[in-house]
C-alpha positions in Angstrom: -52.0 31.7 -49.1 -48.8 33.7 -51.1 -45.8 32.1 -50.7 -42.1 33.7 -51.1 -40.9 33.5 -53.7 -37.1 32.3 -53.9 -35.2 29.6 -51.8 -37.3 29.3 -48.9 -35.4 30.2 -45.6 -35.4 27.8 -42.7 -37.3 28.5 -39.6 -34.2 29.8 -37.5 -34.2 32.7 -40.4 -37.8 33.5 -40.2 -37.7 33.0 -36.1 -34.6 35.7 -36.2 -36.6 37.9 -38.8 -39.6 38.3 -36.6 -37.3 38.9 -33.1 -35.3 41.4 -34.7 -38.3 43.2 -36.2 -40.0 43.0 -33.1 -36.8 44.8 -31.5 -37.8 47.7 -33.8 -34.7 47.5 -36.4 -36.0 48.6 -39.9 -35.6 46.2 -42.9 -32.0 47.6 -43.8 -30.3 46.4 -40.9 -32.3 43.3 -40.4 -31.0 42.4 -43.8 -27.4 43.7 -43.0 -27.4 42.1 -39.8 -28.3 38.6 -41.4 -27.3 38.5 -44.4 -29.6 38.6 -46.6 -31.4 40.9 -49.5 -34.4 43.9 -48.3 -36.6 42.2 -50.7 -36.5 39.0 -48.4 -37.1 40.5 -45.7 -39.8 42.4 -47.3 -41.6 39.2 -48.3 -41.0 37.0 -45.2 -42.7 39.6 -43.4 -45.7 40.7 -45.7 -46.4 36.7 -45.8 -47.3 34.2 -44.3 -44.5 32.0 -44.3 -45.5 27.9 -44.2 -43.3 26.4 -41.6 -41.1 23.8 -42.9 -42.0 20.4 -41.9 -39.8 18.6 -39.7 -38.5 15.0 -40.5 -40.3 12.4 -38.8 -38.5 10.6 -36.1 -37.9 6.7 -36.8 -39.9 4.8 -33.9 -39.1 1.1 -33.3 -41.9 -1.4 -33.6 -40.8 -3.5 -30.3 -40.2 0.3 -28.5 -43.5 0.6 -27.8 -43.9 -2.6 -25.6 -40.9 -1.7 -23.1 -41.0 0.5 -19.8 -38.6 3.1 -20.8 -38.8 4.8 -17.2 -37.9 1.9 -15.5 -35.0 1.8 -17.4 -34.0 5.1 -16.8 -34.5 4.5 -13.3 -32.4 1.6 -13.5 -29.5 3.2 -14.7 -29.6 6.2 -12.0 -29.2 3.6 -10.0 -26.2 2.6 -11.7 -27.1 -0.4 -14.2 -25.5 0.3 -17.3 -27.6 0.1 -20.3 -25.3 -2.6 -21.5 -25.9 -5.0 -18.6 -29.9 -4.3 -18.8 -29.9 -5.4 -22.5 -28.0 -8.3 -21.7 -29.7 -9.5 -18.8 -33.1 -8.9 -19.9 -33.8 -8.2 -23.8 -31.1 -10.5 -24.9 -33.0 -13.9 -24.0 -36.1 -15.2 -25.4 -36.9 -16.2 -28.9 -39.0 -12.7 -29.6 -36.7 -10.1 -28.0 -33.6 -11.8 -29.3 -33.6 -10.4 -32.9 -33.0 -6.9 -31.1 -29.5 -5.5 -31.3 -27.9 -3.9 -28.6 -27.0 -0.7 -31.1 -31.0 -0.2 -31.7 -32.3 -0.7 -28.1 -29.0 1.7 -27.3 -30.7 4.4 -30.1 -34.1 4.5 -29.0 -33.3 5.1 -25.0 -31.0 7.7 -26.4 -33.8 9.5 -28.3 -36.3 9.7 -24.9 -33.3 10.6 -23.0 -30.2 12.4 -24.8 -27.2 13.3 -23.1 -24.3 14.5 -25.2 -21.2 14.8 -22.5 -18.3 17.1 -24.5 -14.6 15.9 -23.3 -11.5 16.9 -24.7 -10.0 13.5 -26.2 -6.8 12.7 -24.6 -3.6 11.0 -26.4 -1.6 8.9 -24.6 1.6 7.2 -26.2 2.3 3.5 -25.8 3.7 2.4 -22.4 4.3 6.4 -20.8 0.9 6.6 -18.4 -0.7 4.1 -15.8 -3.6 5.9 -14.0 -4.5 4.1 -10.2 -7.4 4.6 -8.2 -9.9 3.2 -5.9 -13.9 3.0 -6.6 -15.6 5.2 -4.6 -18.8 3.5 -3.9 -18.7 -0.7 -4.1 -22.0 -1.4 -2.1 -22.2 -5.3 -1.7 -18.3 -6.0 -1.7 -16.9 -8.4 0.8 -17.2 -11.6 2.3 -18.6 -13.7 5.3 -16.6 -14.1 8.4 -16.2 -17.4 9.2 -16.2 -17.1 12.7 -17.9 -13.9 13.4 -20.3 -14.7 10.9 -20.5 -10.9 10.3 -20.2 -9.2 7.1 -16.4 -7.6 6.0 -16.6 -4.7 3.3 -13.5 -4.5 1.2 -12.6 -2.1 -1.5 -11.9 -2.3 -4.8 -8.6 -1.5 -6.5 -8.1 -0.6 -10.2 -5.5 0.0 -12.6 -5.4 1.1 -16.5 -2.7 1.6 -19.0 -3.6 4.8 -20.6 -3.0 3.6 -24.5 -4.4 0.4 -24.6 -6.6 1.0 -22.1 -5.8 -2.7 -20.6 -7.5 -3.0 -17.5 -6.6 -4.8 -14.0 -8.6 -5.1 -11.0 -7.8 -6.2 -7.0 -10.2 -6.6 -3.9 -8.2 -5.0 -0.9 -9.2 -4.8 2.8 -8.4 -1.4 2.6 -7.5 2.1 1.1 -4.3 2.2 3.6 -0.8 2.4 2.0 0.3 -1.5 2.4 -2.8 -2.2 0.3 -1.9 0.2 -2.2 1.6 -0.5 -2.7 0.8 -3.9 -2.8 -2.1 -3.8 -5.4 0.5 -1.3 -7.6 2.9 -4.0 -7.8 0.5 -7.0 -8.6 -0.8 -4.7 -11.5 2.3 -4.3 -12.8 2.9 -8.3 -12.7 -0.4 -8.4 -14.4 1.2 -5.8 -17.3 4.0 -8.0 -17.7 6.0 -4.5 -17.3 6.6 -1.1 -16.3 4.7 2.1 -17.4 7.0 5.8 -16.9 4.6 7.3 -15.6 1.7 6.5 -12.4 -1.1 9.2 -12.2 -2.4 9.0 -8.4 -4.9 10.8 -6.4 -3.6 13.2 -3.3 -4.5 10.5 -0.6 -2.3 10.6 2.3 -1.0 7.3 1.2 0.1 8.4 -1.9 1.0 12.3 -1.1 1.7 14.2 2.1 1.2 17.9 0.9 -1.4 18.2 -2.0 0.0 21.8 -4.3 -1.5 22.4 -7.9 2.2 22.2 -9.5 4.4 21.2 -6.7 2.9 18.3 -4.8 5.0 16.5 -1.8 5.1 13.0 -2.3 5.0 10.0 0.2 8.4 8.8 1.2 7.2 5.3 1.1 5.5 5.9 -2.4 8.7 7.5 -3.8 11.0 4.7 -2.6 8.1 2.7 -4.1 8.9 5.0 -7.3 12.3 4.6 -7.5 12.5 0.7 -7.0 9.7 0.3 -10.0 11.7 3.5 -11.9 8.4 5.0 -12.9 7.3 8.2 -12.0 4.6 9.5 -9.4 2.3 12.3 -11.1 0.1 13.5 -8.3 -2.8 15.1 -10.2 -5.2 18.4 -9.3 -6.8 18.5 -6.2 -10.5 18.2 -6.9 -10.0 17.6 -10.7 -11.0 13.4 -10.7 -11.2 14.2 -14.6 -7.2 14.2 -15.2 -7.5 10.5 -14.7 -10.6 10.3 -16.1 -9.8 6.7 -17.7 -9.5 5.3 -14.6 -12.4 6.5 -12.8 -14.8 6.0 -16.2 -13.5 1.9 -16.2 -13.9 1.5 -12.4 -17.5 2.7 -13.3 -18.2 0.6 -16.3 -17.0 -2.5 -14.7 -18.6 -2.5 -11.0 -21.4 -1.9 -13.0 -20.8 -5.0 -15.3 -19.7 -7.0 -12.4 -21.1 -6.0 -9.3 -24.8 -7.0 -9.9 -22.9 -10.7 -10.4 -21.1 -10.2 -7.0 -23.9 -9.6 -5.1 -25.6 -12.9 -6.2 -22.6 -14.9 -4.6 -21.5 -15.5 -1.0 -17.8 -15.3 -0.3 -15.5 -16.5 2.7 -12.4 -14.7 2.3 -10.8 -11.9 0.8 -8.9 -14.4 -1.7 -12.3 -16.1 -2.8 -13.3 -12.7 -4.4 -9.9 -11.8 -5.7 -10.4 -15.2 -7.8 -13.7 -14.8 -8.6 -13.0 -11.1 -10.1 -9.8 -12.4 -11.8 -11.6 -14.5 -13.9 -14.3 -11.8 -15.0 -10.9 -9.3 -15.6 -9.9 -11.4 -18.5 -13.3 -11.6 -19.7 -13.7 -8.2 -19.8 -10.2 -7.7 -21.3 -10.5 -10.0 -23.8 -14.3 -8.0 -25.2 -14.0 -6.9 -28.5 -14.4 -2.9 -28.2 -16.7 -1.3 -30.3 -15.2 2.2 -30.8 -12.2 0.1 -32.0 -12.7 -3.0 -33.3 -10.5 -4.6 -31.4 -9.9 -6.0 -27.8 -8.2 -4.3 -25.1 -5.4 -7.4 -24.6 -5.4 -7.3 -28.4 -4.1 -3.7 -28.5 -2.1 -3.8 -25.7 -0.5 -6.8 -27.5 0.3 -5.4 -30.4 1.6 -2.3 -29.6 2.0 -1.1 -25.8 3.7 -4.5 -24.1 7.2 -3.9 -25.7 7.2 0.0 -24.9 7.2 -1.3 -21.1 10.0 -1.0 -18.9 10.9 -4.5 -17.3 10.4 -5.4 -14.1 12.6 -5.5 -11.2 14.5 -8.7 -10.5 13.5 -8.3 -6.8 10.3 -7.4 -5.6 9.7 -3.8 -4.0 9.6 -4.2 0.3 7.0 -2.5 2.3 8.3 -0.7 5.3 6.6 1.8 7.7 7.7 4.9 8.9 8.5 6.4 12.7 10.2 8.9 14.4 13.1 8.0 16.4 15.7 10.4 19.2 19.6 9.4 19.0 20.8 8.5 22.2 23.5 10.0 23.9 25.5 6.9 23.4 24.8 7.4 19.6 22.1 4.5 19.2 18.1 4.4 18.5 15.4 1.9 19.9 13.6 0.4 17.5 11.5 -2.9 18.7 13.2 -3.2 22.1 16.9 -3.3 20.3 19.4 -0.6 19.9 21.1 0.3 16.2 23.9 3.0 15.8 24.0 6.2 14.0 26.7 8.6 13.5 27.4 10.6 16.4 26.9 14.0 15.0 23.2 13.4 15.0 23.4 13.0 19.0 20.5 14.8 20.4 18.1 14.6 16.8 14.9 13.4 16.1 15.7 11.0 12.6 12.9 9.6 10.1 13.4 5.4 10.2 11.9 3.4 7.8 11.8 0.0 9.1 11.2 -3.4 7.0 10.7 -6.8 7.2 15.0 -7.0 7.2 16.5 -3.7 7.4 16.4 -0.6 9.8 17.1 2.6 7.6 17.7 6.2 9.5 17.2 9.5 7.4 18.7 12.9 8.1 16.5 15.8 5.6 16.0 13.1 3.2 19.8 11.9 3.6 20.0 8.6 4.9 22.5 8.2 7.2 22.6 4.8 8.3 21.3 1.6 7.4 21.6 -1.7 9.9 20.2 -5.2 9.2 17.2 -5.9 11.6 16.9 -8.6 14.6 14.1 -10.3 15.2 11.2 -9.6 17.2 11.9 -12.0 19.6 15.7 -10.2 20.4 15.4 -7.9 23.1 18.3 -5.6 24.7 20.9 -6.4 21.4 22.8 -3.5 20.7 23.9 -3.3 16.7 27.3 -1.1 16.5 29.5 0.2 13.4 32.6 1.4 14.5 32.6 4.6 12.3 29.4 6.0 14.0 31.3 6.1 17.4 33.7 9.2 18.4 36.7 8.8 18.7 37.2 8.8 22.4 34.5 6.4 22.6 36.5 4.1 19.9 39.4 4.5 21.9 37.8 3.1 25.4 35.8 0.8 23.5 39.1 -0.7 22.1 41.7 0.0 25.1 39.2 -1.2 27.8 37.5 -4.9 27.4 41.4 -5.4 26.0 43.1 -4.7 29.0 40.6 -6.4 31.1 40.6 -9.5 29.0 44.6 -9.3 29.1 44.2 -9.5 33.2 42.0 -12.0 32.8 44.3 -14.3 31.2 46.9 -14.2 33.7 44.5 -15.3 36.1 43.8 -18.7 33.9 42.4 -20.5 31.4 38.4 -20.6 33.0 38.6 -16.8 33.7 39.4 -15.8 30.7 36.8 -17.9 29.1 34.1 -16.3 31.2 35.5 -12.9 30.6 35.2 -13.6 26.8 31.4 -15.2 27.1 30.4 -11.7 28.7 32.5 -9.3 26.8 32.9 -10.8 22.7 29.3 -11.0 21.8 27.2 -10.0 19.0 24.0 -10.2 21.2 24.5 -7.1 23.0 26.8 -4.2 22.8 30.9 -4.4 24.3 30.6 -1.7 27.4 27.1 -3.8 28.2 29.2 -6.1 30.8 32.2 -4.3 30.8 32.4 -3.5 34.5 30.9 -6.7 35.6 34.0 -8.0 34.2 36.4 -5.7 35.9 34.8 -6.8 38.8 35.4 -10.6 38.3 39.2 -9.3 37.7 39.7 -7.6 40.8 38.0 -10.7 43.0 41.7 -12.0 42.8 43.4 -9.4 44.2 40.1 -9.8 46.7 40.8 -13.4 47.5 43.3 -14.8 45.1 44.1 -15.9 41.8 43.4 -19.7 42.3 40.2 -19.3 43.9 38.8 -16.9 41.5 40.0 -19.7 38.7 38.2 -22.3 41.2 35.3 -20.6 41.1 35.0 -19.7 37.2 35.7 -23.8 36.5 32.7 -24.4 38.9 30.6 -21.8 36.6 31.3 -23.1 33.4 30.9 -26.7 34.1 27.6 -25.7 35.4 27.0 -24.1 31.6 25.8 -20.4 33.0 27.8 -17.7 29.9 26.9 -14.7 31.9 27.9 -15.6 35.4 27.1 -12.6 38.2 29.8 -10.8 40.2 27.7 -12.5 43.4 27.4 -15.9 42.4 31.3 -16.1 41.8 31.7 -14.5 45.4 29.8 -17.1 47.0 30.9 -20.1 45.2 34.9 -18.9 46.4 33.0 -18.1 49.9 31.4 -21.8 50.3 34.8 -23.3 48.9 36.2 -21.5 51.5 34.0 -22.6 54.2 34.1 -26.0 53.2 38.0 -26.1 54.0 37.3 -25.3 57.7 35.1 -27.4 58.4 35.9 -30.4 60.6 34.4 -33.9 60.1 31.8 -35.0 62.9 33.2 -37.7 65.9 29.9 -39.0 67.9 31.1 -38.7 71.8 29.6 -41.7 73.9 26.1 -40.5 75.5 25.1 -42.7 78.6 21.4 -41.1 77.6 21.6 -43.3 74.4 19.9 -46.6 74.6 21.9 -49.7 72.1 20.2 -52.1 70.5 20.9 -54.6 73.3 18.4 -52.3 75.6 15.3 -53.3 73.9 15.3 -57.1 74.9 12.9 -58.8 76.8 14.0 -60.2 80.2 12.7 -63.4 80.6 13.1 -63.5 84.1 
């Protein structure tokens, strides 16, 4: 068999030879076209070209006694190749001696997969990406009393440089559970990234947008108290917070098989259990880099953090509240003040644990301290949120009726004060019930009314009514009429004397 002569081409040459020749181009452009001399050309095609040989592949002894489908199936299922190894070809005294990087190698050569991503550069201490695991199948705990199973979800949180992981079990994806399990991750940091990339779940965003996205008003409070900033990334683009959805993967994997094998009681059982495995798998020496993730974080991402607050951040929910025409909101049974120009609106509140804050177009315009849920009917009043003419009766009024009050006497004006001074309720509450005790001395007179309001405090009743003190000053009254009882002689009444025998 003639052989060319000359550096023999490789079989992608010879393979683009024979197409092009077979397209009908003559030896001149073939040649042009790649590259090469008419007179190889020439030969290739007058010859019979030998194909090179390829290299022979490298096949493991051991390879041969493994069930590489099962594997495969295995990890559809979502067993990393990692946890297989560990589980079952690192024990035993014969499959010991095989390393993780050769049993990695030959599952890679019956199934290859070469995924292409752009390689992302984050500095020290400017990203934290957040997220929830989509799918956490076996996650929960036992009900103690229902004896039912609870499903919980699993929170996770990465810094973007030193890829230093954290990990919560939350009841929820809601927006207390979120919040919460931001904070405790930046506890577990030790600091405070700039920057938080989110998802656009309601609890995090209210109007998804490509560029412009609208941001929770609980989240940005959240935001500002922790001085980081919200990124709300692409809708539909998980990959631009790929880190954190790649490291939710890889450790459910790692962990959840281990989960499933136990039996919890409560939420905080898990949370303790997973803690444990979190510095585990924080402390694992990375292969791509030689070191560990606490390690690099350690060295150089824990003093690029911002510190944390000296107070933690307070949860508070959101509601939609009318000013009254007495300038005033309910919240929780109670009444709070707001400035009278907003008479008539419907305000955003955001209402906490201890505070009851009103917002105008994003401008608060009042903030109150809150009563308890117990308080019912107390009204909470600044002076500047009145109008004036309202200021003025509210100062000129329970004045002048407390000023007629104490010409009356001492007990009046004590149960005047008891209805009127007050920080339970608001000043007109019992205003004209107090006009009304005033005018009962004009009524009857001055000395009875004073009677009567003695007989109400020493009975210890603060808010007396206008028709108790009326009939305690009408049974007073009575009582002076009344004439003490003389028993007239009755021959139908039989003495003592009556009832003895007569011994006759």
């Amino acid at each position: 068999m003639q052989k060319a002569k000359g550096k023999v081409k490789g079989p992608r040459m010879i393979h683009e030879i024979r197409r092009l020749t077979e397209l009908g181009l003559s030896q001149r452009k073939i040649a042009k076209a790649l590259g090469v001399s008419r007179n190889t050309v020439k030969k290739y095609l007058e010859a019979e070209v030998t194909p090179v040989r390829q290299k022979a592949i490298y096949s493991a002894p051991w390879s041969g006694n493994i069930d590489w489908s099962k594997i495969k199936t295995e990890t559809e299922l979502g067993v990393s190749l990692y946890h297989y190894w560990e589980e079952n070809l690192n024990t035993g005294s014969e499959r010991a001696r095989i390393p993780y990087s050769s049993f990695w190698r030959e599952f890679k050569r019956r199934y290859p997969s070469i995924p292409i991503d752009f390689h992302k550069i984050h500095p020290p201490g400017e990203r934290c990406e957040v997220d929830f695991k989509g799918e956490t199948h076996g996650l929960g705990y036992i009900d103690p009393l229902t004896k039912g199973f609870v499903p919980c979800r699993l929170f996770g949180a990465i810094l973007c440089f030193s890829q230093l992981f954290y990990i919560r079990v939350t009841p929820d994806e809601k927006q207390n559970s979120f919040l919460s399990s931001v904070a405790k991750s930046f506890e577990y940091f030790q600091g405070v990234p700039d920057t938080v990339a989110v998802d656009n779940a309601k609890a995090q965003v209210t109007s998804a947008h490509r560029y412009d996205a609208d941001i929770n008003p609980e989240f940005f409070k959240f935001a500002n108290h922790y001085n980081v900033a919200p990124l709300a990334m692409r809708p539909g683009h998980p990959k631009d917070k790929n880190l954190v959805e790649n490291i939710l993967g890889v450790f459910w994997r790692w962990i959840g098989p281990k989960i499933r094998k136990q039996t919890f009681r409560s939420i905080g059982e898990i949370n303790e259990f997973v803690l444990v495995h979190l510095d585990i798998f924080n402390d694992r020496i990375q292969r791509k880099y030689g070191v560990s993730r606490r390690e690099k974080f350690l060295a150089g991402e824990k003093h690029k953090l911002q510190e944390l607050p000296a107070t933690p951040f307070e949860g508070g929910e959101w509601k939609k509240s009318k000013v009254h025409p007495d300038s005033h909101i309910q919240i929780d049974y109670n009444f709070y003040s707001i400035p009278y120009q907003h008479v008539g609106k419907t305000l955003d509140v955001r209402i906490t644990g201890s505070s009851i804050e009103a917002f105008c177009s994003l401008d608060r315009v009042a903030v109150h301290h809150r009563r308890g849920r117990t308080q019912r009917g107390h009204y909470t009043t600044v002076d500047a949120h009145l109008p004036q003419k309202h200021l003025a009766v509210k100062e000129q009024t329970p004045q002048n009726t407390i000023r007629s009050a104490e010409e009356i006497g001492v007990a009046t004006l004590q149960v005047v004060k008891n209805l009127l001074i007050s920080e339970k309720h608001h000043p007109f509450t019992y205003l004209r019930r107090c006009q009304g005790i005033v005018r009962l001395a004009s009524r009857y007179s001055a000395n009875e009314l004073e009677t009567a309001c003695n007989t109400v405090l020493s009975l210890h009743t603060e808010k007396p009514r206008l028709k108790d003190l009326e009939g305690i000053i009408s049974y007073n009254r009575a009582g002076e009429k009344q004439k003490s009882i003389i028993r007239q002689p009755n021959t139908n009444l039989r003495g003592q004397e009556n009832w003895r025998t007569n011994p006759n």
